[in-house]
C-alpha positions as CSV (number, residue, x, y, z in Angstrom):
1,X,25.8,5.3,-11.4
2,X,29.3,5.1,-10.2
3,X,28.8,7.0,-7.0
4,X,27.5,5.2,-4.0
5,X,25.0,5.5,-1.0
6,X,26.8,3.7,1.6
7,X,23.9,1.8,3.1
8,X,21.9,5.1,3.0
9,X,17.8,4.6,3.3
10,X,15.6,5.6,1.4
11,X,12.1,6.1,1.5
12,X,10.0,5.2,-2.1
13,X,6.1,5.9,-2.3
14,X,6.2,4.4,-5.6
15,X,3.8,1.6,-5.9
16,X,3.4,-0.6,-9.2
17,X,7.0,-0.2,-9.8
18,X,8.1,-0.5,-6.4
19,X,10.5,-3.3,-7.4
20,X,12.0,-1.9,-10.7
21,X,12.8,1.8,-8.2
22,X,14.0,-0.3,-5.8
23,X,16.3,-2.4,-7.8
24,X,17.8,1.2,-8.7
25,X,18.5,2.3,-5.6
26,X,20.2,-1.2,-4.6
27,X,22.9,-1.1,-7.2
28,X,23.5,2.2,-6.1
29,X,24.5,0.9,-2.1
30,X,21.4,2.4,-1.1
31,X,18.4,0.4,1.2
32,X,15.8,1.1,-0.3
33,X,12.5,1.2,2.1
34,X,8.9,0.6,-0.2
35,X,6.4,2.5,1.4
36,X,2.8,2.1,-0.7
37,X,1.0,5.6,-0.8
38,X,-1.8,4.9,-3.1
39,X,-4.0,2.6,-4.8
40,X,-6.0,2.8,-7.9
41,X,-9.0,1.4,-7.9
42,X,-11.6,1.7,-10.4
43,X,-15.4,3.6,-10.3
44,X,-18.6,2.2,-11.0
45,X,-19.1,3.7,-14.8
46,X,-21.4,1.5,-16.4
47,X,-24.2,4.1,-17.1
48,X,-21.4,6.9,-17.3
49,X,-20.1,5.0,-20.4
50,X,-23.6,4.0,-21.3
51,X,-24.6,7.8,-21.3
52,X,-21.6,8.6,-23.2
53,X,-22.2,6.6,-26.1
54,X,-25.6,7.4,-26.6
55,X,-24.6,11.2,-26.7
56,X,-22.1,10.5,-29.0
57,X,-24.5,8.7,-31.7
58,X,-26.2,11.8,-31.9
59,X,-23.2,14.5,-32.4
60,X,-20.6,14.9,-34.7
61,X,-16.8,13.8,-34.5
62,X,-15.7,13.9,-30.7
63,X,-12.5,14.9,-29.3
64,X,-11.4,12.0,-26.8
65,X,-8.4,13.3,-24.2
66,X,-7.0,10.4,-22.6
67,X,-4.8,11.7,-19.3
68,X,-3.1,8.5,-18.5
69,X,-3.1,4.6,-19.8
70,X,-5.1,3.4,-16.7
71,X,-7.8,6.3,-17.7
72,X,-7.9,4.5,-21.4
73,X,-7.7,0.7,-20.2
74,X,-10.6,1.2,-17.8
75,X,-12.8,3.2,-20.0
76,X,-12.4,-0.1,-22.9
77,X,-13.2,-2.4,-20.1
78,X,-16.0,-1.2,-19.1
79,X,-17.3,-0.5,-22.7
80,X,-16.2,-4.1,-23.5
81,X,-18.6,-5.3,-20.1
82,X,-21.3,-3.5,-21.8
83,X,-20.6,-4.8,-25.4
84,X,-20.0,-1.9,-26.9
85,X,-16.1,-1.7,-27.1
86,X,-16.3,-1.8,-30.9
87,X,-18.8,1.6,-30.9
88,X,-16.2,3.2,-28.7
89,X,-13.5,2.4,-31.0
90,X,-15.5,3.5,-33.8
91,X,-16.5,6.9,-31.8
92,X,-12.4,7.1,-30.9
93,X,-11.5,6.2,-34.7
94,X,-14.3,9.1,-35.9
95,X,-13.0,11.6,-34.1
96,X,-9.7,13.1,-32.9
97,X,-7.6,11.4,-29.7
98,X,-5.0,13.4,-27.8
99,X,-2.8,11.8,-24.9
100,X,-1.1,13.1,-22.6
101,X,1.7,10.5,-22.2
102,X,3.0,7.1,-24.4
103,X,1.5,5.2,-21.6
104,X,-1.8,6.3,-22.8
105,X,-0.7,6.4,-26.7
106,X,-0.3,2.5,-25.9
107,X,-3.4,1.6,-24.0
108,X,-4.8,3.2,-27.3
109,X,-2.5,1.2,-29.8
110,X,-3.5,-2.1,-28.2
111,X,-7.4,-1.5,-28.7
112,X,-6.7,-1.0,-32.2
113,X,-6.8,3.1,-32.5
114,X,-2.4,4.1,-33.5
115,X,-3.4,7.1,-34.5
116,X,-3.7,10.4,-31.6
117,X,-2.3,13.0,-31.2
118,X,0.4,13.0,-28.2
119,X,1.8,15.7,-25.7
120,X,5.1,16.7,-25.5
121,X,7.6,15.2,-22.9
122,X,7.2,16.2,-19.4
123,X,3.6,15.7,-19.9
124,X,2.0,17.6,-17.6
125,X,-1.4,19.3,-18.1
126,X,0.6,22.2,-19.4
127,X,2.2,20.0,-22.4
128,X,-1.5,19.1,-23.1
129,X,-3.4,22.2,-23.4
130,X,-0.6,23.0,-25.3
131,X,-1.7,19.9,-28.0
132,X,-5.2,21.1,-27.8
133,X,-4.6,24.6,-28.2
134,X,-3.8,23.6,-32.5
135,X,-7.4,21.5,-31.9
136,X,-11.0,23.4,-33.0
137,X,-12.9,22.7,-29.7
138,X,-15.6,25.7,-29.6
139,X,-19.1,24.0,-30.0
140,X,-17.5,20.7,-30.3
141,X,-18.2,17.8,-28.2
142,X,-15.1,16.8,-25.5
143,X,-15.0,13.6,-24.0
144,X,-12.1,13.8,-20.7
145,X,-10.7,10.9,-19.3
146,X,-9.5,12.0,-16.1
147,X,-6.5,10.3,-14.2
148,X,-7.2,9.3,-10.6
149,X,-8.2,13.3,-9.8
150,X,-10.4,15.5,-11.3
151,X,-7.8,17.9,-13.3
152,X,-9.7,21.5,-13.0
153,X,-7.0,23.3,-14.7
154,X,-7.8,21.3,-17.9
155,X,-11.5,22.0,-17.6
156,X,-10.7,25.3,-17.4
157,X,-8.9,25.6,-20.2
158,X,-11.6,23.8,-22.5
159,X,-15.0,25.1,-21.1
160,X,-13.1,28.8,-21.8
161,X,-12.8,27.4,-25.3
162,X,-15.9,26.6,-25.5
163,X,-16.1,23.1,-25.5
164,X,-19.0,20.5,-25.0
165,X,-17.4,19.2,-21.8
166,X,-18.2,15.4,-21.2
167,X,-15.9,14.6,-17.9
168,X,-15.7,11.0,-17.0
169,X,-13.7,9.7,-13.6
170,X,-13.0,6.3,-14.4
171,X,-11.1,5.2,-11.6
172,X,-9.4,7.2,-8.3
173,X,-6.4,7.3,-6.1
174,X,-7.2,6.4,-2.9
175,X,-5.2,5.5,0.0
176,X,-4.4,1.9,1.4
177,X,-6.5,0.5,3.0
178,X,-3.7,-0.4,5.2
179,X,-2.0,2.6,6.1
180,X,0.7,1.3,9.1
181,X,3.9,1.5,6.8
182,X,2.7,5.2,5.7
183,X,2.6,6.0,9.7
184,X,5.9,4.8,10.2
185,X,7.3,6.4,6.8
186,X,5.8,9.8,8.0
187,X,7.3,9.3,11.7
188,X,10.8,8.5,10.6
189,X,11.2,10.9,7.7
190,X,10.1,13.3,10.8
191,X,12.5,12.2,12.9
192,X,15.2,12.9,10.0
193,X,15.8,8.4,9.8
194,X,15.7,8.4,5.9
195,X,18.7,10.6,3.6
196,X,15.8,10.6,1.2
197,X,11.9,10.5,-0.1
198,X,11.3,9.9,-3.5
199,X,8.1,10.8,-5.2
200,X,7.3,9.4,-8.5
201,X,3.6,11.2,-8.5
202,X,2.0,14.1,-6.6
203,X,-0.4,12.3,-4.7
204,X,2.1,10.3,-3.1
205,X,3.4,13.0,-1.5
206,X,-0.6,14.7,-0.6
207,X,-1.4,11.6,1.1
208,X,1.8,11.4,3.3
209,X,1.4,15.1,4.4
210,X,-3.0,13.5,5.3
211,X,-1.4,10.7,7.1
212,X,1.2,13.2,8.9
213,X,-1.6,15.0,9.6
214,X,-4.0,12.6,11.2
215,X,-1.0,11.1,13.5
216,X,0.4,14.6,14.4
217,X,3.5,14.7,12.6
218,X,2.9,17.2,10.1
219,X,4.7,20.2,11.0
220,X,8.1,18.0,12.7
221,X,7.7,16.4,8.7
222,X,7.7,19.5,7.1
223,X,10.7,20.9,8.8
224,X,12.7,17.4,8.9
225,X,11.7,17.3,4.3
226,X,12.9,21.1,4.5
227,X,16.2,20.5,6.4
228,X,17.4,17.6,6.9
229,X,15.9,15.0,3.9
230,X,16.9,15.0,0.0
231,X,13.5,15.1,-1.4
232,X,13.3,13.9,-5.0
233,X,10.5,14.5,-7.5
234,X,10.0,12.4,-11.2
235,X,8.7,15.6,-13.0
236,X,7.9,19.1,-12.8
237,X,4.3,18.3,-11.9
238,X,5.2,16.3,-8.8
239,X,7.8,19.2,-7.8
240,X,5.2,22.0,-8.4
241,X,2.9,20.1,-6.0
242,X,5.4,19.7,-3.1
243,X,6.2,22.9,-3.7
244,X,2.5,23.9,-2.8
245,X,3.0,21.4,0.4
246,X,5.5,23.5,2.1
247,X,8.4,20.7,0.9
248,X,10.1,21.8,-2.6
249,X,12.5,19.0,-4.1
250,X,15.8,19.8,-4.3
251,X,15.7,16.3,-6.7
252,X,13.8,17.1,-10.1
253,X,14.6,14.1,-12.8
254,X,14.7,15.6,-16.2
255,X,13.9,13.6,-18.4
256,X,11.0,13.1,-16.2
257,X,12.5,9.4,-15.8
258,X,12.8,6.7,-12.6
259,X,16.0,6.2,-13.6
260,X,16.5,9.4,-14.0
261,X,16.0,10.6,-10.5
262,X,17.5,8.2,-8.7
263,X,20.9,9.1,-10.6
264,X,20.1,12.8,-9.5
265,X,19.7,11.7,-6.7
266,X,22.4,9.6,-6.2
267,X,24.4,12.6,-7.3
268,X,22.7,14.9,-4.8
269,X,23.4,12.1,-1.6
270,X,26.8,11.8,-2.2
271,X,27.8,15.4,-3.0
272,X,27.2,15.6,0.6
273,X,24.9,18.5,1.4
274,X,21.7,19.0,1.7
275,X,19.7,22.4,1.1
């Protein structure tokens, strides 16, 4: 990245790799401003898993889709809490796994299972019904591991196929508990204070808009995202969703890439304009 920001801030909603972004946008001359959005914190699931297994001792091979790493990690752990990690390896090993993204292929590879099947890059839902389209689903039992939102566009797409639906909802985004930074991220990106907001997920950007919302800053945001602030996106399903927020990004990384972005966006800051 040869061009520079010039002490330009920037707003980053980014949270576990809040240091790694920032570090990115400092080498670039930019401040960068962290600015938590969401936490993950993990469900109750013990008789969810419990439930699961039990079904799964009485029906053929399953079809497991893992939507994220986190999804796959918790699922093991609380299997493993119960003592029965090694019969949901087993059930995983029996039957077919598909993943959406590497960092769920991984989560995978390090509880013993390297085989699945894996979506194409950007993987979004689309990329994975896409995978499961080439699988035989009709009459066959599905087990979903949802990220931190229930995806209804992939239950769509298998219950039309027919499949034996088994959802679970292993963990959820939720906001901070402390939410005073994400009040004073919303006022100032209203009041046009930041060149930029980047978005490395889509409900980073849904619980700015709530928290513009519940202080009363919503529509000045909008317009000040609109007009006057470079918003970036990581991938096409963070841009489609501030799209449906009134805010698209004029910053979409492709590859869908940290790195990525901020060199687009970089690109974007200095070029001087903004849509």
């Amino acid at each position: 990245m040869s061009a520079r920001l010039d002490g330009q801030r920037i707003a980053l909603f980014e949270s576990r790799l809040a240091a790694e972004l920032s570090e990115l946008v400092r080498r670039s001359g930019g401040v960068p401003v962290c600015v938590p959005a969401v936490v993950e914190r993990r469900l109750p699931s013990a008789q969810e898993v419990v439930a699961l297994l039990e079904a799964l001792r009485a029906a053929g091979p399953a079809v497991f889709v893992f939507s994220t790493g986190v999804g796959a990690r918790a699922l093991f752990d609380e299997a493993r809490a119960q003592g029965l990690a090694p019969e949901l390896l087993e059930a995983v090993s029996r039957g077919e796994a598909v993943c959406r993204g590497p960092k769920a292929v991984a989560a995978l590879y390090r509880e013993g299972q390297p085989k699945c099947r894996k979506a194409r890059s950007p993987y979004t839902t689309v990329e994975l019904i896409e995978v499961l389209a080439g699988l035989q689903v009709s009459g066959r039992t599905v087990v979903l591991v949802h990220h931190g939102g229930r995806d209804g566009a992939l239950v769509e797409a298998l219950v039309g196929r027919g499949a034996r639906l088994h959802e679970l909802l292993v963990y959820e985004w939720q906001l901070p508990e402390d939410t005073g930074a994400l009040e004073r991220a919303a006022r100032e990106l209203a009041e046009g204070e930041f060149a930029a907001a980047a978005f490395t997920t889509q409900i980073q950007a849904r619980h700015l808009m709530t928290i513009a919302c519940r202080i009363g800053c919503h529509e000045t945001l909008v317009a000040s995202l609109r007009s006057r602030v470079v918003v970036a996106a990581v991938g096409p399903t963070c841009a489609r969703v501030l799209i449906e927020l009134g805010v698209p990004a004029q910053v979409v990384a492709d590859p869908p890439k940290m790195a990525t972005m901020v060199g687009a966006l970089v690109a974007r800051l200095t070029a001087g304009s903004v849509a």
